[in-house]
C-alpha positions in Angstrom: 82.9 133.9 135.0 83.1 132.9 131.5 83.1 129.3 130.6 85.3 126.7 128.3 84.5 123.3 128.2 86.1 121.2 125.6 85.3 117.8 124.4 88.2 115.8 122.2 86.3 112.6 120.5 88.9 110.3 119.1 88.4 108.5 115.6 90.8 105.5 115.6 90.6 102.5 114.0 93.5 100.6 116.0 92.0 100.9 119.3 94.7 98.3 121.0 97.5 100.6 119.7 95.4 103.4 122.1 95.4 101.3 124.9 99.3 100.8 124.7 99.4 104.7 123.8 97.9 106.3 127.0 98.8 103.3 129.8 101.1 106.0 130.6 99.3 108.9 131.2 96.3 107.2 133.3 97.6 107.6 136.8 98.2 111.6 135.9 94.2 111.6 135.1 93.3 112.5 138.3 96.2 114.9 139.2 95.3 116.9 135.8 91.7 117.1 136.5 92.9 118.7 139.8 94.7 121.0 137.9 91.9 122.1 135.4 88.8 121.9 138.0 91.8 124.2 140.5 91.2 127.0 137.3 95.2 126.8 136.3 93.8 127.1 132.7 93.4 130.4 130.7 90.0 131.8 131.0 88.6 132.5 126.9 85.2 134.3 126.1 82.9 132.5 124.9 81.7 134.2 122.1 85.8 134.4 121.3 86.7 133.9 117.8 87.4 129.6 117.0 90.3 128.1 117.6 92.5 127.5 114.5 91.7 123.5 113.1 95.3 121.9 113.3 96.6 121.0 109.8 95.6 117.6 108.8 98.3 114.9 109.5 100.0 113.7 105.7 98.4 110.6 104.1 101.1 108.1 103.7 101.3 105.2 101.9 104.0 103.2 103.3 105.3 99.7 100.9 107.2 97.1 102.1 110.4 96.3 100.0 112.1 92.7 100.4 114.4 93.0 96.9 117.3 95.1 96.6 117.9 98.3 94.5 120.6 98.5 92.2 120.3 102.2 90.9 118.2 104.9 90.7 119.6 106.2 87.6 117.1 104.9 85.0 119.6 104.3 82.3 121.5 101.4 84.4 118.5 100.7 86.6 118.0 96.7 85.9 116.8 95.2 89.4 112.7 95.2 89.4 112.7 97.4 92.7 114.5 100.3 90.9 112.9 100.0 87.3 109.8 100.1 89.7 111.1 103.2 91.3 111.5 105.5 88.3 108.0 104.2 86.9 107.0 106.4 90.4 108.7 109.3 89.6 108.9 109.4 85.7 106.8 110.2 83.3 107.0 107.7 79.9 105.8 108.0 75.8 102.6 105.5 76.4 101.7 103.6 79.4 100.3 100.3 79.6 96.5 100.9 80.7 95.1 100.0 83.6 92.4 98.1 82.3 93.9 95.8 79.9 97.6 96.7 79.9 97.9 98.0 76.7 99.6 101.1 75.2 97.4 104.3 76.3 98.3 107.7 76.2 101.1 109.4 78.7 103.1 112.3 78.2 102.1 111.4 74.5 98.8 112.7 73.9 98.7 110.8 70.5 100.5 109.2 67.9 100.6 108.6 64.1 102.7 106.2 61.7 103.9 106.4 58.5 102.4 104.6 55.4 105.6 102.8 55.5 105.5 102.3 58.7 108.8 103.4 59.7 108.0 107.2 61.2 106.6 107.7 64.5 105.4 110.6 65.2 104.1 111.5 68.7 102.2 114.5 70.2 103.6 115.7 73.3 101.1 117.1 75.8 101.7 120.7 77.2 100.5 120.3 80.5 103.3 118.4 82.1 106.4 119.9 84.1 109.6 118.8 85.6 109.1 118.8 89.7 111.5 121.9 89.5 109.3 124.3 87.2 110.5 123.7 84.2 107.9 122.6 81.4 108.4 118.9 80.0 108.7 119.1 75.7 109.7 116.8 73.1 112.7 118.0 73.2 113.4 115.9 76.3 112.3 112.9 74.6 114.6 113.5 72.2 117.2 113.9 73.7 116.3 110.9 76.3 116.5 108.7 72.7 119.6 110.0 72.2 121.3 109.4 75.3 121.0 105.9 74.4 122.0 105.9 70.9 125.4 107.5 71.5 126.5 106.6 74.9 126.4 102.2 75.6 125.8 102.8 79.0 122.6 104.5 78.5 121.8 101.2 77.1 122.1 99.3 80.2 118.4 99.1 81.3 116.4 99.3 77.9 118.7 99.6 75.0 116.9 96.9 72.7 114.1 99.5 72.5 116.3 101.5 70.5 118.8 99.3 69.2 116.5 99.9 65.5 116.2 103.5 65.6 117.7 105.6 62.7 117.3 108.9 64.3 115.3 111.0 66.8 114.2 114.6 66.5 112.0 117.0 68.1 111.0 120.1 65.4 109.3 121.7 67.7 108.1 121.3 71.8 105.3 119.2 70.8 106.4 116.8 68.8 108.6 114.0 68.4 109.6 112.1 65.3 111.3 108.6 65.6 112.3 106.7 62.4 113.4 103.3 62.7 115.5 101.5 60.1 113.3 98.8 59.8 109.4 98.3 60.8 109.5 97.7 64.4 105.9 97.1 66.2 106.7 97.9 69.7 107.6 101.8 68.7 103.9 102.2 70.7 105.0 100.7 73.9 108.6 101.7 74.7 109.4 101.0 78.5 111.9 103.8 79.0 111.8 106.9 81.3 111.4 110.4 80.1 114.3 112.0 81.9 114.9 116.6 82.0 117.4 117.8 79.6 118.3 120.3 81.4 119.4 117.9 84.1 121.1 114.9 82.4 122.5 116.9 79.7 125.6 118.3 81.5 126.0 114.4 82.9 128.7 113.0 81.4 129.8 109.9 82.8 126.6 107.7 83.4 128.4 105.8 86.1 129.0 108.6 88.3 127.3 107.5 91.5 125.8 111.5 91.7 123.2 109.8 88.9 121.7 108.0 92.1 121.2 110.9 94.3 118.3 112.5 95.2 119.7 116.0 93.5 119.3 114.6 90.1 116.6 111.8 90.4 114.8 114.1 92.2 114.1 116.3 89.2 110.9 114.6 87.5 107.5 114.6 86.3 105.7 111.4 87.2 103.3 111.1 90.2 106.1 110.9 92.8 109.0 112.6 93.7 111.7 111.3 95.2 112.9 113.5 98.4 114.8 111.0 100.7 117.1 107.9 100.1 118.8 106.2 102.5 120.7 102.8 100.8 119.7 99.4 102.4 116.6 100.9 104.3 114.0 103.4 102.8 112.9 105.8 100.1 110.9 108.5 100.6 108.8 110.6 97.9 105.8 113.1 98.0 103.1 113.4 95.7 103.9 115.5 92.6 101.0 118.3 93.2 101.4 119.5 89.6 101.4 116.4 87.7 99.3 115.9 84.7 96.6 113.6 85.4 96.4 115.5 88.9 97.9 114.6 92.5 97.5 111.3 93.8 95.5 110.9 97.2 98.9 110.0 99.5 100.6 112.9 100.0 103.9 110.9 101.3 105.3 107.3 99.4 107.5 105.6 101.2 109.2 102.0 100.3 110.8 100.7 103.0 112.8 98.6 102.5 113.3 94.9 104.6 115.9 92.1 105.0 114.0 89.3 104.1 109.5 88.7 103.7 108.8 87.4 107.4 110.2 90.7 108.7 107.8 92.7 106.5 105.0 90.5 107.0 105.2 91.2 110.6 105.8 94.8 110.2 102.4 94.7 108.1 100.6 92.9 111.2 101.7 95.5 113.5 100.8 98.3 111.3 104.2 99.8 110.4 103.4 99.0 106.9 100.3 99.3 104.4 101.4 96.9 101.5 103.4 94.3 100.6 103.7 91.6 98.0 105.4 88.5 96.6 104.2 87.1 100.0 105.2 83.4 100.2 101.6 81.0 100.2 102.3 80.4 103.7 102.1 84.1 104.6 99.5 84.4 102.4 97.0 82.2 103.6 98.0 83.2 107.1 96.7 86.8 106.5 93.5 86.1 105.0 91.8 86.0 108.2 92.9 88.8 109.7 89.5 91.4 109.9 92.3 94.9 109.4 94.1 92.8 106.2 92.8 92.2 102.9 94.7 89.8 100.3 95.0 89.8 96.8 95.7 87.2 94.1 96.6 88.0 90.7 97.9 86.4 87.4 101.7 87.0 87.8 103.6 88.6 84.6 107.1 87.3 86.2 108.4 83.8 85.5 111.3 81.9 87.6 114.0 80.4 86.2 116.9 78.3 86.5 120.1 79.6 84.3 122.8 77.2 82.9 126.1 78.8 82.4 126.9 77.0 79.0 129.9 78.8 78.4 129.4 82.3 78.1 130.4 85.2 76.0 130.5 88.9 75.4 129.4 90.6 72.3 133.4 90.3 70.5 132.0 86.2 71.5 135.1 86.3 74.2 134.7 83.7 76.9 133.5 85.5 80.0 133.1 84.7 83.5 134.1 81.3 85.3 131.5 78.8 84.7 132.3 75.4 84.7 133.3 74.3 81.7 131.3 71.3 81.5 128.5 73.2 80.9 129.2 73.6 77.2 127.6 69.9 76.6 124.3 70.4 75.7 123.6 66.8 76.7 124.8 67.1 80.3 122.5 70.2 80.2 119.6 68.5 78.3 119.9 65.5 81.4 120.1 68.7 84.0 117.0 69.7 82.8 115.3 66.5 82.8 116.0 65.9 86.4 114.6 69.3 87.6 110.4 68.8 88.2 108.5 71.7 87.9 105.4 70.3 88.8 106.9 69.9 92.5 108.1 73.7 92.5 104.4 74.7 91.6 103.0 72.3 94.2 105.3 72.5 97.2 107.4 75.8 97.0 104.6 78.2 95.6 101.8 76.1 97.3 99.6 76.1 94.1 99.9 79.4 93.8 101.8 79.7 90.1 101.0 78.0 86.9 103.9 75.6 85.0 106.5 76.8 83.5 107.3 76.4 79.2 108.2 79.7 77.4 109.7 83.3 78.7 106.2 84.8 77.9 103.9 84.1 80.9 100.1 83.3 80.3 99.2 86.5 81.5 99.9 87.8 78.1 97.7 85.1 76.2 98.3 85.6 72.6 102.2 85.2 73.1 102.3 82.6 75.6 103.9 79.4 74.3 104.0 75.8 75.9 106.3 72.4 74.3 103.5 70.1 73.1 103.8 67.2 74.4 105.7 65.5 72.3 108.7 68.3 72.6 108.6 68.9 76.5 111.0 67.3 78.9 109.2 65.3 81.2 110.8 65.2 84.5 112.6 61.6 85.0 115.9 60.8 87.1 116.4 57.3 86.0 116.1 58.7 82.4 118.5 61.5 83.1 120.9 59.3 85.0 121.1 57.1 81.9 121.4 59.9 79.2 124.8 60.9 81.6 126.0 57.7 81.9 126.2 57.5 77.6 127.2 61.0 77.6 130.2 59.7 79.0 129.8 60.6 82.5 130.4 57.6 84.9 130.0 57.7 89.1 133.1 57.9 91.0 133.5 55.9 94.5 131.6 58.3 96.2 128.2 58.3 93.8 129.3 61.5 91.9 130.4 61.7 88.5 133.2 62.4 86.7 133.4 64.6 83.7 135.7 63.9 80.8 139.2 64.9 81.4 138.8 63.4 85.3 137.5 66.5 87.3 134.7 65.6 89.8 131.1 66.6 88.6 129.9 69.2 90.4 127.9 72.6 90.4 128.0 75.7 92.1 123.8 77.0 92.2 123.4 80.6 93.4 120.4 82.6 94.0 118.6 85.3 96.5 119.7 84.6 99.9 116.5 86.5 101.1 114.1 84.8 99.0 112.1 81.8 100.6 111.7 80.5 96.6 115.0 80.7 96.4 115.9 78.7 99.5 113.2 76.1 98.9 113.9 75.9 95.5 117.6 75.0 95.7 117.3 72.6 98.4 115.2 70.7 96.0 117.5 71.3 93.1 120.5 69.9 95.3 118.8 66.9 95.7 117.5 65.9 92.3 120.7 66.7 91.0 122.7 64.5 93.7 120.5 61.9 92.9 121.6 61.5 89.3 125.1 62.1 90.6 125.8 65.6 90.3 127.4 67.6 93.6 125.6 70.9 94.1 127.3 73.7 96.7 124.7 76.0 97.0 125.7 80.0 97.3 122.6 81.9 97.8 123.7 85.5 98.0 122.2 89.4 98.6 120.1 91.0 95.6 123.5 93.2 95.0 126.0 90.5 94.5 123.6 87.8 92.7 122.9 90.6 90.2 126.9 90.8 90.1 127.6 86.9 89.5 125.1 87.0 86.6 126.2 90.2 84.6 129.5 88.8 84.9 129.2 85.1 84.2 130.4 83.6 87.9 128.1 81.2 88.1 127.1 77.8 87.1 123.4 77.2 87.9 121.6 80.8 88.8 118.3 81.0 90.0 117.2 84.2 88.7 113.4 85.4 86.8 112.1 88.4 85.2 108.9 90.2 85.2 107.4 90.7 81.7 106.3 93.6 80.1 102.6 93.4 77.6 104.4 93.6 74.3 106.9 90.6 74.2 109.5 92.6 72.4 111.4 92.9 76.0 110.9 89.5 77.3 112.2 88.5 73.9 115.6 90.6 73.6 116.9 89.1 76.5 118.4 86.1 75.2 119.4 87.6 72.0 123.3 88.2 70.5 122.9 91.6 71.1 122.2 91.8 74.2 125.6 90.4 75.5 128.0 92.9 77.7 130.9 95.0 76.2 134.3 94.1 76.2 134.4 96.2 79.7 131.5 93.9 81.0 128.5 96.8 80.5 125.7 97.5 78.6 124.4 94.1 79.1 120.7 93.5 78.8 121.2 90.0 78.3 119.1 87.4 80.8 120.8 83.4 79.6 123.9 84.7 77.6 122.2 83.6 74.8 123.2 83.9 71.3 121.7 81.7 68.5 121.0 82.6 64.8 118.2 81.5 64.2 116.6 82.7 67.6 118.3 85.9 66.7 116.4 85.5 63.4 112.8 85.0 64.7 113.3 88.0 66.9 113.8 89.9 63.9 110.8 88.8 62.4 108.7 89.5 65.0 109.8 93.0 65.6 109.0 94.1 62.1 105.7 91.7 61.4 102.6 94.1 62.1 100.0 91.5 61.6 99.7 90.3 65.2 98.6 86.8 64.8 101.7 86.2 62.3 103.7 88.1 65.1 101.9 85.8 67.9 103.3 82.7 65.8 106.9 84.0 65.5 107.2 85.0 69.0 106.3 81.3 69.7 108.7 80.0 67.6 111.6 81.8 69.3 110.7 80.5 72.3 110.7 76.9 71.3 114.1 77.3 70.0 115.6 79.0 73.3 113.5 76.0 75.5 115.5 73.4 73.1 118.9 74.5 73.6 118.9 73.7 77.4 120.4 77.4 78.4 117.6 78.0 80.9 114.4 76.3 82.7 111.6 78.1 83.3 109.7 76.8 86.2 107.0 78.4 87.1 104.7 81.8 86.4 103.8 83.0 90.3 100.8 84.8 90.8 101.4 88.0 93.0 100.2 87.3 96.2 99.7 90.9 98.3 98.0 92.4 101.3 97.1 95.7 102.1 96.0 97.5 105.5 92.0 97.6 105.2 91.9 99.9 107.8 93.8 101.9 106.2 93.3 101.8 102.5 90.0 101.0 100.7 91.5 100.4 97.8 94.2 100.4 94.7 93.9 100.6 91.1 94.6 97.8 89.5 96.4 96.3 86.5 94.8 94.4 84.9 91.5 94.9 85.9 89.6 94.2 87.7 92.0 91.0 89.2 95.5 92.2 88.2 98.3 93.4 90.7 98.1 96.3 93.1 102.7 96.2 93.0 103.5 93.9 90.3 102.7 96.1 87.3 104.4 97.8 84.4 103.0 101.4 85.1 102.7 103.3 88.5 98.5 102.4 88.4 98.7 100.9 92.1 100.6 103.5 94.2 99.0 106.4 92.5 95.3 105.0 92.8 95.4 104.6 96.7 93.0 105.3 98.4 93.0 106.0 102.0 90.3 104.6 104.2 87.7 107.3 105.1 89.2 109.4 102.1 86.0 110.3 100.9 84.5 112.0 104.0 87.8 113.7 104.8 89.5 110.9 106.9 93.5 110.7 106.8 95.2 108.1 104.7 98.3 106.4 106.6 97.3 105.6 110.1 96.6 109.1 111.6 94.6 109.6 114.3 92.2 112.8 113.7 90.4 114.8 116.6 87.5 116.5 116.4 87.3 119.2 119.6 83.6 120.4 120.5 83.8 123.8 122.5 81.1 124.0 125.0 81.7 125.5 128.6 83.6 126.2 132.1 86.6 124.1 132.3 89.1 122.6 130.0 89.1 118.9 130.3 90.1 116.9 127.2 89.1 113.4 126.6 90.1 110.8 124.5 87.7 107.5 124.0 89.4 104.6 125.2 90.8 106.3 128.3 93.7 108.8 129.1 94.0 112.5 128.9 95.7 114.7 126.3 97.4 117.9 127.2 99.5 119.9 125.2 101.1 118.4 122.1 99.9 115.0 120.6 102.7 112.5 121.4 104.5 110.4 119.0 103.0 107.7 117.6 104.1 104.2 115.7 103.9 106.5 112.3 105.6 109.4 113.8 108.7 107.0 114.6 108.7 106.0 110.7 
């Protein structure tokens, strides 16, 4: 009688998810081995060809999402999550590095200027292709750049980039020529998606919400590509097998997408998630002793922010929005300021985990980073502030609040992220220092969605808002300049404060066309002293990104920069295309999969799984399977 014995050794690394798995198949062990030492198993020679291996379960990499996404189109994409998203999936020019975040070679193998300084003229490699076959030229550069310099709402996301461009051409598939009408020094690092032609082209109406579905945004050439989007709860991408720096290690991406941190930070304890960030320091601290979590700290390249509506306008400088009027005084805001401590935000709300706020260019970025001297910086002070109202003409009512001139009872509405524990800490303390200089707050913490909604369109009075910066300050700049003020229909905004001051708008200028970068370094600098006096916003703090990963199931991510940057928080796709799975080297499956190795040896079939329980049959779902 011929003879089949077969051995199943388990690898797992979650050995109390096997205990839960095969509680219920433990009573049938002995009824089974009846069955199989009864013969009622197909006999199989021995010297029988091998059974085929099973196909190796997909690596996944599986991110936790706790902010909202607004669009997936990347010409109105604004929202940090979904400029994130097409960084995944598109390719771009340059790239910030890895290393040191500065501008390295993409789907631009090269690039040369002018003696004058105002031609750009970029190789395009001839490797790359669009997810759907097609090869990726200059000619869809081109035409990327001029999407945006004929239709506003193409503008939306990134329009300052271009906002100095003369004309773009492509003479042939490998290059493209940009000239600028002046010299502008950021030409190297332009933060805008590479989008197919052939796709966009017969698009006519940017707002049509087909630009968000997976039939067009899944057409691209970055690592990823998108496959699966379902609003308000996942995104799901596979790795782009022909893209140009070669596949990633994950063969699935997914971002999943959570109601608030707590919920994701428990979904990362129970292993239904490999990464998350913008932990709070509570959460933080609370993971680094787990043995299957690692942590990681970072110098943060976002800042948070309080906005003061001071009576904003559009780009025709037509009142939008319904901010309180109030607002308009630059000494009630000056005294506003003055009674908001940062010091106590980076102490109790970030837990030591940020660095003090001054300018909009964090110190991440060194050689732009600006802070008030001391002589210039408001120094946090509610008796001061109280006083400065009271001869601002500002005197408390019965009831301890003021009253503005004209009668009407002081007091401010102060929005923010209703899923955001900075936010919620954040405003309570607001509310109070405020009250206590005799200003009513109502506080309106909303979704990601509706926040993002108030802002664009002026409805606020205090916002709690931030952004996250990009290496070149060029971006982090634009924000608060004339320019980048909505339409008369309320779009094309790229505004952050509503902003719009001469001479700011005149030290931007300089900056973008200085090439010297130490002269550059001092004009950057002096724009943001200028926005810091005029009271329209307070930077509080710059975070660090605060993360944690599944050590059991990733050995690591590629940084930015390195070697003690971000694995999430970075201006280039470095940390989801550099997993790598645990075990990856000798074979082992990224994403939680269990893998079994089968040993054929004799007489009866008896399969057996370390850690108890018998496997017949198909493998049953697991936690990952449910995903």
């Amino acid at each position: 009688m011929w003879l089949l014995f077969v051995f199943g050794v388990l690898r797992a690394g979650r050995w109390g998810g096997l205990q839960v798995r095969f509680k219920h198949v433990r009573h049938g062990v002995g009824r089974v081995l009846a069955v199989l030492t009864a013969g009622a198993v197909a006999v199989l020679p021995l010297a029988g060809p091998a059974a085929a291996q099973p196909p190796a379960p997909p690596k996944v990499l599986r991110v936790a999402l706790t902010t909202g996404i607004d669009h997936l189109n990347p010409f109105t994409a604004s929202l940090a999550a979904s400029t994130q998203v097409g960084r995944f999936i598109y390719e771009f020019l340059t790239i910030p590095s890895a290393e040191k975040a500065e501008a390295a070679p993409a789907l631009a193998e090269s690039w040369t200027t002018s003696p004058d300084k105002l031609t750009w003229t970029f190789k395009i490699r001839r490797n790359a292709k669009w997810t759907d076959g097609q090869p990726v030229t200059a000619k869809d550069a081109a035409f990327t750049f001029n999407r945006m310099l004929t239709d506003e709402t193409a503008r939306t996301a990134n329009g300052s980039y271009v906002a100095n461009f003369a004309s773009v051409t492509a003479p042939d598939d490998a290059t493209l020529v940009i000239r600028t009408k002046t010299v502008q020094s950021s030409v190297d690092l332009l933060d805008v998606p590479i989008v197919p032609e052939h796709v966009w082209a017969p698009i006519k109406d940017l707002n049509d919400p087909r630009t968000d579905d997976v039939p067009v945004v899944g057409v691209s050439d970055g690592p990823y590509q998108l496959t699966e989007y379902k609003q308000n709860e996942y995104l799901k991408f596979k790795a782009n097998r022909d893209y140009w720096r070669g596949a990633a290690k994950v063969d699935e991406l997914q971002l999943l997408i959570f109601k608030d941190v707590e919920s994701a930070v428990n979904a990362l304890k129970q292993g239904e998630v490999d990464v998350i960030n913008r932990l709070t320091p509570t959460q933080f601290d609370a993971l680094g002793g787990r043995p299957d979590i690692a942590t990681n700290k970072a110098p943060g390249r976002r800042y948070n922010e309080i906005n003061l509506n001071f009576g904003v306008e559009n780009n025709q400088d037509r009142p939008i929005g319904n901010g309180n009027p109030v607002l308009k005084d630059l000494r009630l805001r000056q005294a506003i300021v003055q009674a908001i401590d940062p010091r106590t935000i980076v102490d109790k709300v970030v837990g030591g985990y940020g660095q003090l706020g001054g300018g909009v260019i964090p110190p991440i970025y060194a050689a732009y980073h600006w802070d008030p001297a001391p002589a210039e910086a408001v120094k946090f002070d509610l008796a001061a502030a109280g006083t400065a109202l009271d001869r601002a003409g500002y005197p408390k009512g019965p009831d301890g609040v003021r009253v503005a001139p004209g009668g009407a009872r002081l007091e401010l509405r102060l929005t923010g992220h209703a899923n955001r524990p900075f936010d919620q800490r954040t405003a309570q303390y607001v509310s109070g220092w405020l009250h206590d200089i005799g200003i009513a707050v109502k506080q309106e913490l909303v979704s990601d969605e509706e926040l993002n909604d108030r802002t664009n369109a002026g409805n606020y009075d205090l916002a709690i808002s931030g952004y996250a910066t990009n290496p070149d300050p060029d971006y982090a700049l634009a924000l608060h300049t004339c320019a980048g003020r909505p339409n008369a229909e309320g779009k094309g905004a790229t505004t952050d404060t509503f902003f719009c001051d001469q001479q700011y708008d005149a030290l931007y200028a300089k900056q973008l066309t200085e090439t010297d970068p130490g002269v550059r370094a001092g004009y950057v600098k002096q724009a943001q002293a200028r926005l810091y006096s005029q009271a329209v916003n307070v930077v509080l703090d710059y975070d660090n990104s605060l993360e944690a990963y599944r050590s059991d199931k990733f050995s690591g991510f590629t940084k930015q920069p390195q070697p003690d940057g971000s694995i999430l928080e970075q201006t280039g796709y470095w940390g989801v295309y550099g997993a790598v799975p645990a075990g990856a080297a000798d074979g082992g499956a990224g994403g939680g999969s269990d893998t079994v190795l089968w040993i054929v040896i004799g007489a009866v079939v008896v399969v057996v799984l370390v850690g108890g329980g018998v496997l017949i049959g198909r493998r049953g779902k697991s936690a990952d399977d449910r995903e």
